[in-house]
Steps between C-alpha positions, in 0.01 A plus 500: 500500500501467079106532537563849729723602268296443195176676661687845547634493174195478413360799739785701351470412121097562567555821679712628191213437281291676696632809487411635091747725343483696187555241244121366596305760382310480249534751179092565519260462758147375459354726751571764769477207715759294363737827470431587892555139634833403222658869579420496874703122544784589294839685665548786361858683541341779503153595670438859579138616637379877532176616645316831319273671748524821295310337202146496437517153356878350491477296828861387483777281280733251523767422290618127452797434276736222484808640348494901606383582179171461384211341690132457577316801624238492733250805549202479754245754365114536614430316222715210555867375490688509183849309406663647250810263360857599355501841714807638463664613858587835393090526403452404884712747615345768312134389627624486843657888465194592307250818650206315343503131455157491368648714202819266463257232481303658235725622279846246584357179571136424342541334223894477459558194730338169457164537757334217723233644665306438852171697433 
């Protein structure tokens, strides 16, 4: 009984680790890789996703944050995926309202947010 006891503590206390949170990512990436795989496993409070058919290039973005505030942007482009960190939400609101994301991409986000690229 002690030893069925002690192996689903065990399931439960491994389970918990499991799941990655907020606090485990990293400040810096070393790669797009590392930035799609660490950001993908992580629970996010927040994860909001649009799709851009109207664009020429903008494919889509999602927007990953743990506290509401600022978080990691993702943009899917023809010429790769992009993650852009400390996004603020009210930036992601105006992208997702924007008539031209290609523009808001241009002249809001390039080169203002820290970039990890997927080309």
């Amino acid at each position: 009984m002690i030893k069925l006891i002690s192996i689903c503590c065990s399931l439960v206390i491994l389970t918990a680790c499991s799941k990655n949170g907020c606090d485990n990512l990293p400040d810096q990436f070393s790669s797009y890789e590392e930035a799609e795989r660490k950001i993908e496993a992580t629970e996010f409070n927040v994860k909001q996703e649009i799709r851009t058919p109207e664009s020429s290039w903008i494919y889509g973005a999602t927007f990953y944050s743990c506290d509401g505030e600022l978080g990691y942007l993702e943009v899917e482009t023809d010429h790769g995926s992009y993650y852009l960190k400390d996004v603020p939400k009210q930036i992601w609101q105006a992208f997702q309202e924007t008539e031209s994301t290609g523009k808001f991409f241009n002249e809001e986000l390039r080169g203002n947010y820290l970039l990890v690229t997927g080309e």
